[in-house]
C-alpha positions in Angstrom: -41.4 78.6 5.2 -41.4 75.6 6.8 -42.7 75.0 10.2 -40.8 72.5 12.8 -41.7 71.4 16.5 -39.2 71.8 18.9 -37.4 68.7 20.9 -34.4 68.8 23.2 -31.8 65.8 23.4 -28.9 66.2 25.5 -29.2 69.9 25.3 -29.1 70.0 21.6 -32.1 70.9 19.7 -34.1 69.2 17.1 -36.7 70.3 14.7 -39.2 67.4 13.7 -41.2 68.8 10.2 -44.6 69.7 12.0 -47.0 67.3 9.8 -44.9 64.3 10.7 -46.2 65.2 14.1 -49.7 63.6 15.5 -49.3 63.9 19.2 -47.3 65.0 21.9 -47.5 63.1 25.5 -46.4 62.2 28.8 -45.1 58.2 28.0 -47.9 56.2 29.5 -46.9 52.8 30.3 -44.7 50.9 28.3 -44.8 46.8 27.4 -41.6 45.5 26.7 -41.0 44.4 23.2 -39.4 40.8 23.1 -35.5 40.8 21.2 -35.7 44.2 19.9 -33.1 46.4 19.5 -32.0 48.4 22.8 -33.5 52.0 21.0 -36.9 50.3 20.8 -38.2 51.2 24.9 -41.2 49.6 24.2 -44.7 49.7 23.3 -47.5 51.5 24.1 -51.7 51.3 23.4 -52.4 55.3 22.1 -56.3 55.3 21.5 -56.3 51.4 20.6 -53.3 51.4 18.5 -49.8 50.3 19.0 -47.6 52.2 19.2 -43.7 51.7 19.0 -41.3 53.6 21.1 -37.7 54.7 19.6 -35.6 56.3 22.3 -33.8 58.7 20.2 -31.2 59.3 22.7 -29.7 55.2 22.4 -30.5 55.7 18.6 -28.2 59.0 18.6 -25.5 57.0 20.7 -26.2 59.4 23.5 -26.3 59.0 27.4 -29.4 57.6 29.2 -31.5 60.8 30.6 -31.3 60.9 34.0 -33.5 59.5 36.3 -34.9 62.2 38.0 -36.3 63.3 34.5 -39.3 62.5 33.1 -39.2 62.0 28.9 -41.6 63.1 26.3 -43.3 61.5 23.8 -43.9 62.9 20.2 -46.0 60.4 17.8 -45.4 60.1 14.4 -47.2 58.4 11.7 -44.9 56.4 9.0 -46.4 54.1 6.2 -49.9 54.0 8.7 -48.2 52.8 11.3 -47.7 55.1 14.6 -44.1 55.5 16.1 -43.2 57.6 19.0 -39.9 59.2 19.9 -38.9 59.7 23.5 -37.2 63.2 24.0 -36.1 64.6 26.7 -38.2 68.1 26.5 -40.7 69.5 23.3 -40.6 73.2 22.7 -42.3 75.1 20.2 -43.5 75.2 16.7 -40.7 76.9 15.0 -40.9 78.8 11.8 -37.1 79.1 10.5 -36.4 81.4 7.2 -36.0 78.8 4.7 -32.4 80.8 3.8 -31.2 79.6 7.9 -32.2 75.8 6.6 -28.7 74.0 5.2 -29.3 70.6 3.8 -25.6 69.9 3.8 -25.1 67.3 7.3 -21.3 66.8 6.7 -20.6 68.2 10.1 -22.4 65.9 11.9 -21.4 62.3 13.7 -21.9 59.5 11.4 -25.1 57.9 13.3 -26.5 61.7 13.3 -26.3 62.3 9.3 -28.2 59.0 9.4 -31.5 60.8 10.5 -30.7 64.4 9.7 -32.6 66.4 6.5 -30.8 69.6 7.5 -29.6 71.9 9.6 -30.8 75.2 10.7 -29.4 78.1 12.0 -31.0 79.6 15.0 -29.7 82.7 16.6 -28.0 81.6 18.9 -27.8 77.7 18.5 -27.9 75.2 15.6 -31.3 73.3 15.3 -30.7 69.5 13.3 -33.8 68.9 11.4 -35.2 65.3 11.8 -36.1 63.1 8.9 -38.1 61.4 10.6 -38.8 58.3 7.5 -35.3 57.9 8.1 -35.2 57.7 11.8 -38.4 55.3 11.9 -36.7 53.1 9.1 -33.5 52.5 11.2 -36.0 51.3 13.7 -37.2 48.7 11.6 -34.3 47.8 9.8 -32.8 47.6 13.7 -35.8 45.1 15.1 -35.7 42.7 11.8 
């Protein structure tokens, strides 16, 4: 059984694979990141490391949150460097049955299948499970 944190995007949910996960956080202050691509919001310093932020709403081609909400941050580690996706809300560490995981993403949008592993069947939604080596590579393919 594997175990997946919780994120909401535009109502839909998301599992990210918990030890991808490193920290969850309010977005501190973000610096600007010169000619990258518009999903990168920024940077941040986490602990005296940068960190890149990847606003997985513009990366999933959906609307901006709205202004009266405040995002969420969930850090990542990829290759030892540190990534952080902004998400509208983080929920709780989920343990699906592996038989409600489907690895099959054909159902999806295009730009979705891009960064999906799976999906999993909730009871009374679908969860897409994030690869998140995926979604972090887009990022970097995006800003070179």
């Amino acid at each position: 059984m594997r175990e997946l944190v919780a994120i909401t995007l535009a109502g839909q949910a998301f599992g990210i694979p918990v030890e991808e996960v490193r920290d969850v956080l309010a977005p501190p202050p973000m610096t600007p990141v010169p000619l990258a691509p518009p999903e990168v919001a920024g940077a941040l310093n986490l602990r005296g490391r940068i960190v890149i932020v990847i606003d997985l709403r513009k990366r999933l081609g959906l609307p901006p949150l709205a202004d009266d909400m405040k995002p969420m941050c969930v850090v990542i580690e990829q290759a030892d460097e540190l990534y952080a996706f902004l998400v509208d809300r983080v929920g709780d560490v989920l343990r699906p049955a592996d038989e409600t995981v489907e690895h099959g993403t054909a159902v999806l949008d295009p730009v979705w299948r891009q960064v999906a592993a799976g999906i999993c069947r909730l009871e009374d939604s679908l969860l897409v499970v994030l690869d998140v080596a995926r979604a972090v590579e887009l990022g970097i393919r995006a800003a070179a």
